[in-house]
C-alpha positions, 0 to 999 in steps of 0.5 A, a space after each residue: 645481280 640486283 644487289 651488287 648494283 644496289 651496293 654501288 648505287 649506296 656507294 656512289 650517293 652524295 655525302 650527307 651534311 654531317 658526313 661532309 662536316 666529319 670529313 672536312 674536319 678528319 682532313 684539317 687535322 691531319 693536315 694540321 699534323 702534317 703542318 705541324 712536323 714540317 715545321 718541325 723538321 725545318 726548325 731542326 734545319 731538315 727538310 721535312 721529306 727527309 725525316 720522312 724518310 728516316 721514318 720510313 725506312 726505320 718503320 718498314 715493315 718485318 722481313 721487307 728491304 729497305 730498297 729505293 722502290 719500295 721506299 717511294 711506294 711507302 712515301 708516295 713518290 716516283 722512283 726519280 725523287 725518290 732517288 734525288 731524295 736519297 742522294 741530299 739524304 746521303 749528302 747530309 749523313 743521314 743515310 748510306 747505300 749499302 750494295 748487294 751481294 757480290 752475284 748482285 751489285 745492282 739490289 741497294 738498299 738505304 740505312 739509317 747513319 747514326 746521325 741519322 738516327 739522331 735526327 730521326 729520334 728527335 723529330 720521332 719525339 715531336 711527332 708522338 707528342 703532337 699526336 698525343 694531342 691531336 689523335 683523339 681529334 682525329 678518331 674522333 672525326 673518323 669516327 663520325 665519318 664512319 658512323 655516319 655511313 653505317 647509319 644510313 647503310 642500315 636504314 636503306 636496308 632496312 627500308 629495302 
């Protein structure tokens, strides 16, 4: 017992300079690289979450459907936008809907157009390229972050 408390207690302890410094410098450059392929998907005349889409939908993970709710998980956003999302999406030609079995019409699932495919390979190539650049920066900033942590973990065990 003394020693799941211990642990909370470690885990709730201020954040030390260099830990605040490693995290404040991981969230800049991740959102440099957000930044960064926003602009890039309305240079291209997208919207930025539309790309996102075509990602996730062409990143899912094997053996998972490319269903709304699913899809909203994997963004973070509620079933709604994510439905109004679909709808602009499907407006453009980016993506269809494909329905279910005949037994169940209700299951939709989205794919990928060919235009949407286009658009997604371009905007794919910007986002490799970019963090080509910027990935080390930001494993690097984890890094320390994370190294920070297990430092101190290991001296208050040590003087336990």
């Amino acid at each position: 017992m003394q020693k799941t408390a211990r642990t909370q207690t470690q885990q709730t302890k201020l954040l030390t300079s260099p830990e605040y410094l490693a995290l404040a410098e991981f969230r800049y450059q991740l959102r440099r690289y957000l930044r960064y392929m926003e602009e890039q998907a309305r240079a291209a005349g997208q919207h930025p979450q539309q790309y996102q889409l075509l990602l996730a939908i062409k990143g899912l993970p094997s053996g998972s459907v490319s269903s709304v709710s699913i899809l909203a998980e994997r963004m973070q956003l509620n079933h709604n936008s994510m439905v109004e999302l679909a709808d602009r999406c499907e407006k453009r030609g980016l993506i269809r809907r494909v329905r279910g079995s005949d037994t169940d019409r209700r299951q939709v699932t989205l794919s990928i157009t060919p235009e949407g495919e286009k658009v997604l390979r371009q905007q794919a190539s910007a986002s490799r390229q970019e963090l080509s650049n910027i990935g080390p920066i930001l494993v690097a900033a984890l890094q320390r972050l994370t190294r920070q942590r297990q430092m101190l973990e290991r001296k208050g065990r040590a003087s336990a």
